[in-house]
C-alpha positions in Angstrom: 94.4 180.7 127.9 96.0 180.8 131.3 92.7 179.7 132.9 92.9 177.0 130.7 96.5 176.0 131.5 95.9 176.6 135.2 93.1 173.7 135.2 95.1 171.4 133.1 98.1 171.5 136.5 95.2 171.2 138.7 94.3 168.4 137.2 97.9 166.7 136.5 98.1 167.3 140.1 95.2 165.5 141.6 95.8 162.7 138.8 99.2 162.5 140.2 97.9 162.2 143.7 95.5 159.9 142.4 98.1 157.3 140.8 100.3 157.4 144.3 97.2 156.6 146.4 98.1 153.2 147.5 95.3 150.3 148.2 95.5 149.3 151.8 95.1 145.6 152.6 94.3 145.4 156.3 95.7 141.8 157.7 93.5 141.5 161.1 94.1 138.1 163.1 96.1 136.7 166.1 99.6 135.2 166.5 99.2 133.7 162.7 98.9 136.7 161.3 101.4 138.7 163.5 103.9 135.9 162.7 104.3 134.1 166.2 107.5 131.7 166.3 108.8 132.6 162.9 112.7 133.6 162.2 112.5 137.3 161.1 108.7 138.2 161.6 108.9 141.2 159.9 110.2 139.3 156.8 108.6 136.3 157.0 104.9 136.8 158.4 102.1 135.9 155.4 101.4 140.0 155.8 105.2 140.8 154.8 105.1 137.9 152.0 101.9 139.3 150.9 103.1 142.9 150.3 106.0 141.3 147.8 103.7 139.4 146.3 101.2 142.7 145.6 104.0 145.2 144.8 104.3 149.2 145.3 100.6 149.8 144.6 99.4 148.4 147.7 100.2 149.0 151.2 99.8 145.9 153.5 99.6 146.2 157.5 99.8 143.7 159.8 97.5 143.8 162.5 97.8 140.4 164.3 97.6 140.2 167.9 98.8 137.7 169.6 96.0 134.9 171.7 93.2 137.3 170.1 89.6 135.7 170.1 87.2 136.7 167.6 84.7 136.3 170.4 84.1 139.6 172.6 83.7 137.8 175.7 86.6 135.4 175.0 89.8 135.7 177.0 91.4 138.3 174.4 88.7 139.7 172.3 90.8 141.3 169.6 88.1 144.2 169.5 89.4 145.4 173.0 92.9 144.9 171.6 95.1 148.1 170.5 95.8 146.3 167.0 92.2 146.5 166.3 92.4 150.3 166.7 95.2 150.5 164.7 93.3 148.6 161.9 90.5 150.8 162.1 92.6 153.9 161.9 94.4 152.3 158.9 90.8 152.4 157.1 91.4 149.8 154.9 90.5 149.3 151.3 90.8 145.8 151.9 90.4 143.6 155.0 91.4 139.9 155.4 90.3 138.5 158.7 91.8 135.4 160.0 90.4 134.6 163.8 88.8 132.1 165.4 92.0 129.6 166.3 91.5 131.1 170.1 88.2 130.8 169.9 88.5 126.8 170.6 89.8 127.4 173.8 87.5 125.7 176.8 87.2 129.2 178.3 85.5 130.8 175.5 83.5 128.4 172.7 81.8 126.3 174.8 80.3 129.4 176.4 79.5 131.5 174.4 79.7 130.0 171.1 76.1 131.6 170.6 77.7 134.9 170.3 80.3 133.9 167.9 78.6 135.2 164.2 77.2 138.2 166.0 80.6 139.3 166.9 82.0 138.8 163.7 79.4 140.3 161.8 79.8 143.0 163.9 83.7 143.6 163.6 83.3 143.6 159.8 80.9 146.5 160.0 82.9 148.3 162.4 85.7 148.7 159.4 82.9 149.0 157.0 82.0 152.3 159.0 85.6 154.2 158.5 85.5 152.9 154.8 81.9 151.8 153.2 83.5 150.5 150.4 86.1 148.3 151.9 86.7 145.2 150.5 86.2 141.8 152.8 87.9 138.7 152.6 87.4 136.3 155.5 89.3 133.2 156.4 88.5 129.4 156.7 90.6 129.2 159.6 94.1 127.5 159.2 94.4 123.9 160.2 95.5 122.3 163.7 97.0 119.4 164.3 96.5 116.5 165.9 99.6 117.0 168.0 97.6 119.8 169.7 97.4 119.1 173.5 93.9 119.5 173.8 93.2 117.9 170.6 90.5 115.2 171.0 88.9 117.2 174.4 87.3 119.2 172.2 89.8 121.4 170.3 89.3 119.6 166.7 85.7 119.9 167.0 85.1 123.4 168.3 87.4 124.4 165.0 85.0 122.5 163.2 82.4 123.7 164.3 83.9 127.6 164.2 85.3 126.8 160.3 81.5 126.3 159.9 80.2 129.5 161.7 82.7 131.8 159.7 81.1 130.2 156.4 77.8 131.3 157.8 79.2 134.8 158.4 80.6 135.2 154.9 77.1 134.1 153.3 75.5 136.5 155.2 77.8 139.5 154.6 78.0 138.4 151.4 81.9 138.7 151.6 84.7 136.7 149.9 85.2 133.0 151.3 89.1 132.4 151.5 90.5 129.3 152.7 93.6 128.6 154.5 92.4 124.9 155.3 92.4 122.6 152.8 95.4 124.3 151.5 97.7 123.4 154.3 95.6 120.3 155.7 97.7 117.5 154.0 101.0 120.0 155.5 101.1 118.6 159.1 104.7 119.2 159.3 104.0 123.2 158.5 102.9 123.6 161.7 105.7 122.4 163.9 104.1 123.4 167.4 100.6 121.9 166.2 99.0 125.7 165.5 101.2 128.1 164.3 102.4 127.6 160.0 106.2 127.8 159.5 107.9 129.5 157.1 106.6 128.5 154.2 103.1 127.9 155.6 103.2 131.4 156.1 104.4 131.9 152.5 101.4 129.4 151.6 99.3 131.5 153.1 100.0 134.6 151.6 99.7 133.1 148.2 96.2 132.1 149.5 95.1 136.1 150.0 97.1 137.2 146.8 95.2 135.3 144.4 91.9 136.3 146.7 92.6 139.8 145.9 93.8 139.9 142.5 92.0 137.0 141.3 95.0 134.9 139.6 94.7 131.6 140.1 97.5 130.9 137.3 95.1 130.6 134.3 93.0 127.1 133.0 94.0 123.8 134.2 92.7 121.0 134.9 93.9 117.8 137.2 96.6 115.7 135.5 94.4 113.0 134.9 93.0 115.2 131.9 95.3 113.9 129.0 94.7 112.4 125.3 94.0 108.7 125.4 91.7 109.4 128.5 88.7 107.2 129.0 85.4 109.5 130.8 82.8 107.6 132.9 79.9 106.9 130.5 76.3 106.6 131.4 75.7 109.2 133.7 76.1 113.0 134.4 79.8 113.2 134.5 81.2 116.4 136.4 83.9 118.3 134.7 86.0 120.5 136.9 88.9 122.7 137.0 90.6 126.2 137.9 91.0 129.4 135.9 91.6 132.9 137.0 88.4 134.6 138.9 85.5 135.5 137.1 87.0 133.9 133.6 84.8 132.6 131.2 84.9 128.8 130.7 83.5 127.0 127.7 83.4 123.1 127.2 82.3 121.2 124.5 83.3 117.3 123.7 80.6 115.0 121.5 78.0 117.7 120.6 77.7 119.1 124.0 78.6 123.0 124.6 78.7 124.2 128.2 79.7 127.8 129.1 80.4 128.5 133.0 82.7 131.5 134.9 84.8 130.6 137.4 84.2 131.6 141.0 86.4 134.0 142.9 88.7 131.5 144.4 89.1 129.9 141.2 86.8 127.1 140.9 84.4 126.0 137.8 82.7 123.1 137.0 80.3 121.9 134.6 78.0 118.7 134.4 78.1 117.0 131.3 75.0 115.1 130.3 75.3 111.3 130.1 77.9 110.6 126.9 77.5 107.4 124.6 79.7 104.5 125.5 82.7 105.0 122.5 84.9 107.6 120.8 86.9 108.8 119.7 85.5 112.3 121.3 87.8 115.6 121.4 87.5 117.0 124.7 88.0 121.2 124.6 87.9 123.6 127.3 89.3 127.2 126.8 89.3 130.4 128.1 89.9 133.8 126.7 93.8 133.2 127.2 94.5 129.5 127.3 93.0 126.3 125.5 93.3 122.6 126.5 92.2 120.4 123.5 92.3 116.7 124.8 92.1 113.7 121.5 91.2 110.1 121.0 89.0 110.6 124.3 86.8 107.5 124.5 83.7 106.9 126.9 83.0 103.8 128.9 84.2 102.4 132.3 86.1 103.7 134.8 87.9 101.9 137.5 90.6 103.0 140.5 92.8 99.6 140.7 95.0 100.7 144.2 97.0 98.7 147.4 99.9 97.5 147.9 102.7 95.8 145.9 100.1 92.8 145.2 97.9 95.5 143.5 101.2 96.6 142.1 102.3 93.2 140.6 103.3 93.7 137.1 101.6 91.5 134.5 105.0 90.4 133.1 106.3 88.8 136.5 102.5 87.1 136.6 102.3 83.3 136.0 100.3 83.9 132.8 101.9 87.1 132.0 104.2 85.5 128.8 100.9 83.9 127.5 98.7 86.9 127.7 101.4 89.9 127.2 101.4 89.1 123.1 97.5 89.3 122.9 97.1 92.5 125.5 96.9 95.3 122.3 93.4 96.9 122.8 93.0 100.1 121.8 89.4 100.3 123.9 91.4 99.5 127.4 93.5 102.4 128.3 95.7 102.9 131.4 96.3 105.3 133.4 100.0 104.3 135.8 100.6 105.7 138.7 104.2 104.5 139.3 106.1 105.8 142.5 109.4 107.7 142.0 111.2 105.6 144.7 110.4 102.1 145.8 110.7 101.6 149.8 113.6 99.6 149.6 116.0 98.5 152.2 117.9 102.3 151.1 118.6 105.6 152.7 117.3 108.2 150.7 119.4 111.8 150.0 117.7 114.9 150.7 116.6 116.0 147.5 114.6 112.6 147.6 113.2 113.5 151.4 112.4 117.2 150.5 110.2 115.7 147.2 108.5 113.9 149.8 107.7 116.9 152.2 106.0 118.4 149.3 103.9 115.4 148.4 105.7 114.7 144.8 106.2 110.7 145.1 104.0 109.6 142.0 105.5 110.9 138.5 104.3 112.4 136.2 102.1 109.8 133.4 99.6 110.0 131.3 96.6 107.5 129.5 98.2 105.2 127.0 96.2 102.7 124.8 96.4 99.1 125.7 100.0 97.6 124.1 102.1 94.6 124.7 104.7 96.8 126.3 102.6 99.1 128.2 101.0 96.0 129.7 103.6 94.1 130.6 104.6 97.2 132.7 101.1 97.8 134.8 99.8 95.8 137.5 98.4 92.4 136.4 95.8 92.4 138.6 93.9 95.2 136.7 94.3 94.3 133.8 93.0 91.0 134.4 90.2 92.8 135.9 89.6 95.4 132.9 89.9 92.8 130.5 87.4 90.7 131.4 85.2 94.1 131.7 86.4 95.0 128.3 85.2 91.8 126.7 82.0 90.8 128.7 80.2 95.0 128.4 81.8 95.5 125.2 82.8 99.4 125.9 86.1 100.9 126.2 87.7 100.7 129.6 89.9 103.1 131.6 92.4 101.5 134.5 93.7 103.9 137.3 96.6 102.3 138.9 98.2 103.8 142.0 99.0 101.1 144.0 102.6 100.9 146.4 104.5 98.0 147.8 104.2 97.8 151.2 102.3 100.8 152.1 99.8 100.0 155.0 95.7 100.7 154.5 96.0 104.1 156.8 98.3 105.6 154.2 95.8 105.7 152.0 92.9 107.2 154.8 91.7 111.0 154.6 93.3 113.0 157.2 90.1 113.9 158.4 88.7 110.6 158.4 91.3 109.0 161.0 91.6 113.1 162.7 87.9 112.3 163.5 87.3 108.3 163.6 90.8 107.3 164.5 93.6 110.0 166.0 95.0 107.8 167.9 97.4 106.2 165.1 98.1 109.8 164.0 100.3 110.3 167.2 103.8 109.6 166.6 103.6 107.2 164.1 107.2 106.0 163.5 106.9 104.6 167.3 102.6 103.5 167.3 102.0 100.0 168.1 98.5 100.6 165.6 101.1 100.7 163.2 103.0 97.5 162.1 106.6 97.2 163.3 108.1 96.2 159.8 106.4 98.9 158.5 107.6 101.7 160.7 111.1 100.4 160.3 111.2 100.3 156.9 110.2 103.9 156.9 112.8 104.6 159.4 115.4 102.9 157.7 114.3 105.3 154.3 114.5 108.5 156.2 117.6 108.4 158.5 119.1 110.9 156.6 116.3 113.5 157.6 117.2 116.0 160.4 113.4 116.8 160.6 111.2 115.6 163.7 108.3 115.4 160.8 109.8 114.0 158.1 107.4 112.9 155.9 107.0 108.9 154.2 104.6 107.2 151.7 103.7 104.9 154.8 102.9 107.7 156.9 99.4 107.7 157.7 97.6 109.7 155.4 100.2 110.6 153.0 99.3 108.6 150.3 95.7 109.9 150.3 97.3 113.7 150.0 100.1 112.5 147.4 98.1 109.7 145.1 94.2 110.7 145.2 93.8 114.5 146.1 95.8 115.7 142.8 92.8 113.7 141.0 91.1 116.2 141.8 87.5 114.6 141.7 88.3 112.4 138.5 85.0 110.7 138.0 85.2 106.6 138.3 83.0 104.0 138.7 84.2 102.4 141.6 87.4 101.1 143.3 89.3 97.4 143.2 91.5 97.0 146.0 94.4 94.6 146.9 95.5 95.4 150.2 95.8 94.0 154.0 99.7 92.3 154.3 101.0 95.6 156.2 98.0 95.5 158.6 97.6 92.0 159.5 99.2 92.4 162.6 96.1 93.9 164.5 93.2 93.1 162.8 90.9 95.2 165.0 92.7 98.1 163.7 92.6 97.5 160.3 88.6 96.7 160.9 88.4 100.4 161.9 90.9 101.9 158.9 88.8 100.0 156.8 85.6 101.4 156.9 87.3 104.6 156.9 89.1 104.4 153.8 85.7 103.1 152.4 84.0 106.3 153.8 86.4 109.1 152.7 86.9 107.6 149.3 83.2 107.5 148.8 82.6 111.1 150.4 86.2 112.1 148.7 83.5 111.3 145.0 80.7 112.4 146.5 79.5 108.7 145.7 77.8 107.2 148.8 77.2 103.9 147.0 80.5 104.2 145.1 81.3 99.9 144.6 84.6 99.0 146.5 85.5 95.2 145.4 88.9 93.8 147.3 91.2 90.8 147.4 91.0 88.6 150.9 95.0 87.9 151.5 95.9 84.6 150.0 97.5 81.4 152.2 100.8 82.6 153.6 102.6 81.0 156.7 101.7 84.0 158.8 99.9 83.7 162.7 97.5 86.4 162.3 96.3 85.5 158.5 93.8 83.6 159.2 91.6 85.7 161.8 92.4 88.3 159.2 90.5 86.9 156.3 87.5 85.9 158.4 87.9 89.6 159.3 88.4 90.5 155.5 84.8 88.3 154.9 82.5 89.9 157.9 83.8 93.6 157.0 82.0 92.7 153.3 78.5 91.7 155.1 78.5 95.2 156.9 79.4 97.8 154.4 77.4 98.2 151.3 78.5 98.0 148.3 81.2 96.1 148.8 82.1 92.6 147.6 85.3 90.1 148.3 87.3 88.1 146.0 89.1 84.6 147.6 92.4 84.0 146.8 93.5 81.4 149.5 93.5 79.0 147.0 96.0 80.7 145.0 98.7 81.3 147.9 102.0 80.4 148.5 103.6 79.5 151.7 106.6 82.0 152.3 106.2 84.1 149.2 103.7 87.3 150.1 103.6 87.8 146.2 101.8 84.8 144.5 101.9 84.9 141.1 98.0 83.5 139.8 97.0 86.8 139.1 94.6 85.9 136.3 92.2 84.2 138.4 92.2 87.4 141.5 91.6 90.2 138.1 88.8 87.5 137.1 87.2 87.2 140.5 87.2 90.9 141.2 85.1 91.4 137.9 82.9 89.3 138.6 81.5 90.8 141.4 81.7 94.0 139.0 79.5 92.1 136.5 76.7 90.7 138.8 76.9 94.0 141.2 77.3 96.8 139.5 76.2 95.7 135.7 73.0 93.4 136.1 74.5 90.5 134.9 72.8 88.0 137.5 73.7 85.3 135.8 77.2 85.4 136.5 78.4 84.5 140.3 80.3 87.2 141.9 81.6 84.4 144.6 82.7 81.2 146.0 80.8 79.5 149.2 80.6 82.6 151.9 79.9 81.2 155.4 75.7 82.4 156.7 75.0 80.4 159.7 75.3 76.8 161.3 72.9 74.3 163.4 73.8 71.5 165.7 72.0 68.7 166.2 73.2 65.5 167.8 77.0 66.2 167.3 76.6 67.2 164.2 77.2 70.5 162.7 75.1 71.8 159.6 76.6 74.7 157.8 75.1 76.6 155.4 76.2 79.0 152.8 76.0 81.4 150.4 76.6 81.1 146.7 76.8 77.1 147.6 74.9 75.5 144.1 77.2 72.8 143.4 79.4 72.3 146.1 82.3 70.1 145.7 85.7 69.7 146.4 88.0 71.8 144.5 88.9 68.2 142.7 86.6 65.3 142.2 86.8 62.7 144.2 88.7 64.5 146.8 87.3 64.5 150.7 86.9 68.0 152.7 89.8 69.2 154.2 90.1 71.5 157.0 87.1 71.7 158.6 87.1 71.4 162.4 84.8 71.7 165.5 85.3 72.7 168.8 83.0 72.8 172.1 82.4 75.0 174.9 85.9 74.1 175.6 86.8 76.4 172.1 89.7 73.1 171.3 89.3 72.7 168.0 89.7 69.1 166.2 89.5 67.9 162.8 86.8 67.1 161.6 85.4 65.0 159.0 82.8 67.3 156.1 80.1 65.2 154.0 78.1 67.5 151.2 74.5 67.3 151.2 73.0 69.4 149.1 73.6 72.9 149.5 75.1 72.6 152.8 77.8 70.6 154.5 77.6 68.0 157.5 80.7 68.4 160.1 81.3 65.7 162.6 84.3 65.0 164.9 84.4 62.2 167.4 86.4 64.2 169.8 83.4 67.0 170.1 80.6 65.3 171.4 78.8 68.5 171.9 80.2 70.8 169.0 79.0 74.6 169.6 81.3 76.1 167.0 82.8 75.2 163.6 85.5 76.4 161.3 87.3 76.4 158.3 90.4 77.1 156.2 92.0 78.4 159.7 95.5 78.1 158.4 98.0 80.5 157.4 98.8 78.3 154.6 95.5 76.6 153.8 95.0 73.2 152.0 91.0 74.4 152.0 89.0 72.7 148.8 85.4 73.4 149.3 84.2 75.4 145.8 80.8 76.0 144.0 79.5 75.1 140.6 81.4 77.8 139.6 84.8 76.2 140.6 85.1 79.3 143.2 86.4 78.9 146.5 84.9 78.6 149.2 86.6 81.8 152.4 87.5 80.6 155.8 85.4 81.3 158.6 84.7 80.6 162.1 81.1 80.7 163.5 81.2 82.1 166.6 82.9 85.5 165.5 80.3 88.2 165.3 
């Protein structure tokens, strides 16, 4: 019996020293992780954060050193450091590994960038040597901004090209993938001296590596777009997608389909649905062991993104034919998704709970899909629901309308951060003071934020912001394509807005992972603005070189000092139709009005031909041509006198003898009449503009 009683202590005891054995998280990096610059470093380093956030039964040691490359010929290999020895000695039961920042510097990746997965491999198997069944999680390397001084001479790309090495490393060790990037990417203002997270970047950062090592993610959700009354793309393989805690078990089912998937170890699951019938109502259910998200009335058909500026956000009840059409707008097959901000960019101050909201990217509230009402009509922008209505009634499926659109906001608001960080940094720098940025713009946003003590305040007209605030919470939403009504705030420098324009294109099309994804915009109407007319030209040649693409006229519809014309029925109209011929087959129906394709002179006169020209005619019988004119070599232009023949149009002026180039509609405020058989108008051009 004592024998007995003298192995039960012994094992109490070694269970006892068991249950105090603590799990050691290793934190190897450079300044980042030793907490450079911060206020308290021992408090407020993502180590310190991190052993808060994992409690008593795990021991966390910070082993950042300061300028440390991963590289072992770099300038501070971090293996020849006395940090990395005290790591080793540590023998970890867990090791996060955040290098590679250093690594960018011109004295290291550009020589011996070769080296750079050898050495890494090689510093996780040195701690896998002291402890064989330490646990790896290695970083995506934490952002740097464009404010860096060596930025655009080869900084952002050697981090590119290192965030893509260290992916390389983590497949091949078959370790865990963390990611302090796209985290803290739409943060700029975390990283105050362009490198080194703040505060609560740090604290973002050790959120990152708690829920990497414990696996909580916060349970199912799903973006906010997911509600009742929700319309899902029909037609094709639709991808579902959402986050759960690691390694749960995710099942789906909505209209007969049942998908199972488990989510990966940062979180992530998705499943593709096959294509669903166009209709409803479905019931849309994804659940996990703990939690269950039951969506109703879910209906399949068309999806659009209607976004811009306040002429996108023009309410149907403030439109021309809004009182007409508001009492006839109940459909329960179009349903609307509104976007509305929480403050307008008024001529106000705003207090500092409003500027903190807007540090954090919380400017949209909170919404979700209603059916097609009166009421809820008369609230959304008119534009779209032109658009969707004419959709609704000409495919006969339901219809779902994502508004997001904001008065004022200029077209690099709405860019990815890496699309203008890599195709257009320059407007990045300094933007309340960047001439690529127009004046009334950046004053507007000053005016809203002079009660901001911060040197990076954020603003919705902040390049970029509206990107991180309005489309990355959508979180992949699947659409068909995009209408856009945008360009006032931009007019100014219309070379710049030709290069944000194919961006925004780009990143929303790679943002889907839709290269073909349709984009269909308004031209800016007559206004008496300088630049407006060089603009729309602009506006027409941008549609003739990117794909997919199409432009709806609206000069016709102008007004001379107000920027918010109120015909919106005919721009919702004219959108759809290049909808209907280009993205639904309906080749019957014209997508536009006369669009300038080349011009021949012979004899003094000039023969223009266009596109979409069966039936020309002036926008009312009987009327002559107006505002054509010619110019010669001399580039004076003089009115000029237009005579249809055909398909085409004869231009003469008895000032030009020798006429070399010919335009049209070049007014701000244009009295421009030329129109198809389709009673669409014709857009202005000039011919000698490549």
């Amino acid at each position: 019996m004592r024998r007995i009683l003298a192995l039960l202590l012994l094992l109490c005891s070694f269970s006892g020293f068991a249950a105090d054995k603590k799990i050691r998280v290793a934190c190897v990096g450079n300044s980042i992780t030793y907490g450079y610059g911060l206020p308290d470093r021992q408090l407020n380093a993502y180590p310190y954060r991190l052993q808060t956030l994992l409690g008593d039964a795990y021991e966390v040691g910070n082993f950042g050193k300061s300028g440390a490359t991963l590289l072992n010929k770099g300038h501070r290999p971090y293996t020849k450091q006395k940090e990395y020895k005290d790591a080793l000695a540590f023998a970890a039961d867990i090791v996060v590994i955040h290098l590679g920042i250093n690594d960018t510097d011109p004295r290291n990746w550009p020589d011996y960038q070769d080296e750079f997965i050898g050495d890494y491999r090689a510093l996780i198997q040195s701690f896998r040597e002291v402890n064989p069944k330490a646990r790896f999680l290695v970083a995506r390397m934490t952002p740097l901004s464009h404010r860096h001084h060596r930025y655009e001479s080869g900084t952002r790309d050697w981090h590119d090209e290192i965030q893509s090495a260290i992916e390389c490393v983590a497949r091949a060790e078959k370790v865990q993938l963390i990611d302090f990037y796209e985290p803290l990417h739409p943060y700029p203002h975390l990283l105050e001296d362009a490198v080194h997270p703040n505060v609560e970047g740090a604290a973002m950062m050790a959120d990152i590596v708690y829920r990497g090592i414990t696996g909580d993610y916060g349970g199912l959700s799903m973006s906010p777009l997911y509600t009742d009354n929700m319309v899902l793309q029909y037609g094709r393989e639709l991808t579902i997608q959402g986050s759960a805690d690691a390694g749960e078990k995710v099942s789906l089912s909505i209209a007969g389909q049942k998908h199972k998937v488990q989510a990966d170890t940062n979180g992530h699951w998705q499943v593709t649905l096959h294509p669903l019938n166009a209709g409803g109502p479905y019931t849309l259910t994804v659940e996990t062991g703990k939690r269950k998200l039951i969506f109703g009335n879910v209906l399949a058909g068309e999806v659009w993104l209607c976004s811009g500026q306040s002429n996108m956000e023009f309410q149907l009840n403030a439109s021309t034919t809004g009182g007409r059409d508001i009492p006839q707008a109940a459909c329960d097959d179009i349903r609307l998704f509104d976007m509305k901000a929480r403050w307008r960019t008024n001529p106000v101050e705003w207090d500092a709970s409003v500027l903190d909201s807007l540090d954090h990217l919380q400017y949209f509230r909170e919404t979700a899909w209603t059916p097609c009402t009166p009421a809820a009509a008369a609230r959304f922008s008119a534009v779209a629901y032109y658009f969707g209505r004419m959709l609704h009634d000409s495919l006969h499926v339901p219809v779902g309308l994502i508004c997001n659109a904001v008065g004022g906001a200029p077209t690099e608001a709405w860019v990815p951060r890496r699309s203008l960080e890599f195709g257009f940094p320059a407007i990045l720098r300094d933007w309340t003071k960047n001439d690529f940025i127009q004046p009334w713009v950046r004053e507007r946003a000053a005016q809203n934020v002079r009660k901001s003590s911060s040197a990076f305040q954020r603003h919705p007209y902040e390049p970029c912001y509206l990107f991180e605030a309005g489309i990355l919470p959508m979180q992949h939403f699947p659409i068909r394509g995009v209408i856009w009504y945008q360009g006032e705030s931009n007019a100014h420098n219309v070379d710049a807005h030709e290069r944000l324009f194919r961006l925004l294109v780009q990143g929303w099309r790679q943002y889907w992972k839709d290269t073909d994804m349709p984009f269909y915009y308004v031209q800016l109407s007559s206004l008496n603005r300088p630049s407006w007319p060089l603009f729309r030209d602009s506006q027409r040649r941008l549609m003739h070189s990117i794909e997919h693409t199409g432009m709806a006229v609206s000069s016709d519809k102008g007004h001379p000092t107000d920027v918010h014309p109120t015909h919106k029925f005919e721009v919702g109209q004219r959108l759809a139709l290049w909808a209907l011929n280009d993205v639904y087959g309906h080749k019957h129906v014209v997508p536009s009005g006369p669009l300038f394709q080349s011009v021949t002179f012979h004899r003094g006169t000039a023969l223009v031909s266009f596109d979409y020209a069966d039936g020309l005619r002036p926008s009312v019988p009987g009327e002559e041509l107006q505002t054509f004119e010619l110019a010669g070599d001399d580039r004076i232009f003089y009115p000029a006198t237009a005579v249809i023949e055909g398909n085409t149009v004869k231009v003469r002026s008895n000032k030009v003898k020798h006429p070399r180039i010919v335009r049209y509609g070049w007014q701000p405020f244009t009295s421009a009449n030329l129109v198809n058989a389709a009673g669409l108008p014709a857009s202005t051009f000039r011919s000698d503009v490549k």
